[in-house]
C-alpha positions in Angstrom: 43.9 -6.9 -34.8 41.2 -6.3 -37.5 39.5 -10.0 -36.4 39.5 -9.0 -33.0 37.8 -5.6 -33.4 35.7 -7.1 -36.1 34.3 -9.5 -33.4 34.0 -7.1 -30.8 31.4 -5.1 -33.1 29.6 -8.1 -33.6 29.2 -9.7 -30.0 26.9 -6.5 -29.2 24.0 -8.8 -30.8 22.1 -10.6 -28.9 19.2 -11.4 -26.6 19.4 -9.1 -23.5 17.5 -8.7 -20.3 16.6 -4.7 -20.2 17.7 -2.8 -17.4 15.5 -1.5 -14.7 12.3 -2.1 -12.4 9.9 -3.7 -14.8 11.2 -7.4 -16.2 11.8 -7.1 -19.8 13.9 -9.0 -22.2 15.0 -7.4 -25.8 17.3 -8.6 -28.6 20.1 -6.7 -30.8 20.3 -7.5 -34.3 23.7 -6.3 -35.7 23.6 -5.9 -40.0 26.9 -5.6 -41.1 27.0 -3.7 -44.3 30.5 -4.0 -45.8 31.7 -2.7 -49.9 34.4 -3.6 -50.7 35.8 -2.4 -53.9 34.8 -3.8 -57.5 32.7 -6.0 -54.9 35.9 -8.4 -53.9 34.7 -10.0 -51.2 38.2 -11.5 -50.9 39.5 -8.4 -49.4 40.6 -8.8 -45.5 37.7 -6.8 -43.8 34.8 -9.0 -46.3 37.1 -12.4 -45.4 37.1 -11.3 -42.1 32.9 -10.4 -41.5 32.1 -13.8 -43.4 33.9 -15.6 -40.4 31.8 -14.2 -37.9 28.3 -13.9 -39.0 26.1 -16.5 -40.4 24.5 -14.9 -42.4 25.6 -13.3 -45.9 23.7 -11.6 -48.5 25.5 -11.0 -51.5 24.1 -7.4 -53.3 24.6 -8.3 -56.6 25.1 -5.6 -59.7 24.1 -7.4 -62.3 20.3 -7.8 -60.8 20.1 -4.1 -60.0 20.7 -3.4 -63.5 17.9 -5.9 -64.8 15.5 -4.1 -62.2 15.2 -7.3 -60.0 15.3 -5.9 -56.4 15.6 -7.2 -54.0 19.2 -7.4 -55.6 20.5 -10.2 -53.7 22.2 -13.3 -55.1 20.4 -16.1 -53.9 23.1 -18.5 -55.0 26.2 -16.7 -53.3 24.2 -15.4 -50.3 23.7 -18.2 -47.1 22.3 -18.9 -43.8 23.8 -21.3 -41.3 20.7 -20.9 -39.3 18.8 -23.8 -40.8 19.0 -26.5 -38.8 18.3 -23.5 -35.2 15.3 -22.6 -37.4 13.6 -25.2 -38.9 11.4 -27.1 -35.6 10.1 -23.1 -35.6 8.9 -23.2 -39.2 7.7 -26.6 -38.7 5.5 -25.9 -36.1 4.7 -22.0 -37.2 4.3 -22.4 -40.9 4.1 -26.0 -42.2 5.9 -28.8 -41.8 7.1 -28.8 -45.0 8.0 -26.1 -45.5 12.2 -26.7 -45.2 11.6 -29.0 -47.9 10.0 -26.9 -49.8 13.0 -24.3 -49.6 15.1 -26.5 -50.6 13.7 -27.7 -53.4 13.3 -24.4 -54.7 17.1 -23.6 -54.8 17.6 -26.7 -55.7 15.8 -25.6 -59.6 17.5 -22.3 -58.8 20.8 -24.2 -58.8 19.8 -26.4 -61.8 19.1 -23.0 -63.8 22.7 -21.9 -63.3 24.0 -24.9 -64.2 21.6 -25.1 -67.3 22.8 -21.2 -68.4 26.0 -22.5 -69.7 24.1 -24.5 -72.8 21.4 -21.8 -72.9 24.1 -19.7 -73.9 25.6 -21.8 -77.0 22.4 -23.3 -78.4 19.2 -21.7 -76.7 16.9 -23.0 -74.6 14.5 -24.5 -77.5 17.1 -26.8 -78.3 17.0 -28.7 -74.6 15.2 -31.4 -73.5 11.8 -30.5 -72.6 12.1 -31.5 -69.0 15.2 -29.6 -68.8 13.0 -26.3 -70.2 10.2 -26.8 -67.4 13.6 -26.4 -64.6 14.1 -22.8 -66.8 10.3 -22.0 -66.7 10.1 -23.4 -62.8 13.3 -21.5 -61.9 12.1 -18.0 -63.7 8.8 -18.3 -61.4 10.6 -18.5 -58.6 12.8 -15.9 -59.0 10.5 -13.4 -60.3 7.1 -14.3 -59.0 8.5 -15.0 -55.6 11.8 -13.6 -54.9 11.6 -9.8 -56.9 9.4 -7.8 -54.7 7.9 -4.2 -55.5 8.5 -1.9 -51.9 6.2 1.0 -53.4 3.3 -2.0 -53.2 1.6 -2.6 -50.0 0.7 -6.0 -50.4 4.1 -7.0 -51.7 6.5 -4.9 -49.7 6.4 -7.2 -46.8 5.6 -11.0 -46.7 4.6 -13.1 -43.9 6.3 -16.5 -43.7 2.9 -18.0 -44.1 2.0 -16.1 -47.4 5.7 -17.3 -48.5 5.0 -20.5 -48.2 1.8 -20.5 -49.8 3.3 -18.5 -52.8 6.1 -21.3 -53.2 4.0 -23.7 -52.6 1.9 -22.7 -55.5 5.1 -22.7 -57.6 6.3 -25.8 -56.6 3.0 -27.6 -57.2 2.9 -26.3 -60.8 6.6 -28.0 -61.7 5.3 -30.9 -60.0 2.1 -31.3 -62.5 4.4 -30.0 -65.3 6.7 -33.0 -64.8 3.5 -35.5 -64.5 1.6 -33.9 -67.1 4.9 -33.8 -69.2 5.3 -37.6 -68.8 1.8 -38.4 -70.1 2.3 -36.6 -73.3 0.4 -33.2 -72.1 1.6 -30.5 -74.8 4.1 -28.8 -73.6 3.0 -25.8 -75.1 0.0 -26.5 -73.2 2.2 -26.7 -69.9 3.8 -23.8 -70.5 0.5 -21.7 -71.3 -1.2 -23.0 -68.7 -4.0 -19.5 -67.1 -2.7 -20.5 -63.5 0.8 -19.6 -64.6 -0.2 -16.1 -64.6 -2.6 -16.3 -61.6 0.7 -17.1 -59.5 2.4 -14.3 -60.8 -0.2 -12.4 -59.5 -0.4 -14.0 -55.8 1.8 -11.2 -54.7 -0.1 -9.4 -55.2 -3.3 -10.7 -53.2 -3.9 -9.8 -49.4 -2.7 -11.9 -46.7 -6.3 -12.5 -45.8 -6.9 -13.7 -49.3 -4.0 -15.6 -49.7 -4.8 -19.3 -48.6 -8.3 -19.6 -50.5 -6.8 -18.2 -53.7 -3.5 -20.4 -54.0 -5.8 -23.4 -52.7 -8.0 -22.5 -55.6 -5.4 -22.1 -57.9 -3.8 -25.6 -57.1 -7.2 -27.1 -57.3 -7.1 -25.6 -61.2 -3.6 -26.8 -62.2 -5.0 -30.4 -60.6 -7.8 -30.5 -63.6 -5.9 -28.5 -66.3 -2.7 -30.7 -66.4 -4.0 -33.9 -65.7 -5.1 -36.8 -69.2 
């Protein structure tokens, strides 16, 4: 029973074609909000939602509290829209851009996993390849995913200005890792001016974006390079 009117809420989303004279074709997005309590998302109506939608994001507590909002869990939330979506970012945004998200939670994934030991013996005490994933990771997540709603500029993102903001980030691991394997400081890595320039990118207007991160990349090229 609860299945069966769970999916009849649902099914109301969709792409319609309007009624009346004049042709017009609209779409229904349906958001589920469901809280369960103590956040068990075991419980039958959560269990239930999860088989039906695609898409989950997972509101998590324990970001609110450290003042990261967005307060999603972007290790527990998911989107089985991928594969439908990805020709449209290709052709829209850049081509590599899928890869580019993925790689990206990839490091965010790493991070977890790297928590554990960062927890018993402190981060100064890994490898230093294994501390650039940390430094990578923390960009990512709050130079990329935390965004401000009381700020114009960062309230709302285009995909295009996403991409070039992770691009930014990704090309700074990348020349960490290089720069890292020809004996660059890491200190010097890790200090690097267009570390806090990226921060910063959220900042910068959409019609800004493109020639700053370009200009930014073209920095990071000289600075981390022997």
């Amino acid at each position: 029973y609860l299945g069966r009117k769970l999916a009849e809420f649902y099914e109301r989303g969709g792409r319609i074609a309007c009624l009346g004279s004049q042709e017009r074709e609209g779409a229904i997005t349906v958001v589920g909000a469901v809280s369960p309590p103590g956040g068990d998302i075991s419980e039958p109506v959560s269990q239930g939602t999860l088989r039906i939608t695609k898409v989950f994001w997972c509101l998590d507590s324990s970001l609110s509290r450290r003042r990261h909002y967005p307060a999603i869990n972007w290790l527990k939330s998911y989107s089985l829209y991928h594969d439908d979506l990805e020709d449209w970012f290709e052709k829209n945004v850049s081509a590599d851009f899928p890869q580019q998200r993925k790689k990206a939670m990839e490091l965010l994934q790493k991070e977890e996993e790297l928590q554990n030991i960062v927890q018993l013996i402190g981060p100064d005490a890994l490898p230093e390849k294994e501390r650039l994933i940390l430094e990578a990771a923390k960009m990512i997540r709050e130079d990329f995913l935390q965004q401000n709603s009381f700020e114009e500029t960062d309230c709302y993102t285009t995909p295009k200005k996403q991409y070039l903001m992770l691009k930014a980030i990704l090309h700074y691991y990348d020349k960490a890792i290089s720069a890292l394997a020809a004996d660059v400081p890491f200190e010097s890595i890790v200090n690097a001016k267009e570390k806090e320039q990226i921060s910063q990118l959220k900042r910068v207007p959409e019609k800004e974006i493109e020639a700053k991160v370009n200009g930014i990349i073209k920095s990071l090229d000289a600075a981390l390079s022997r």
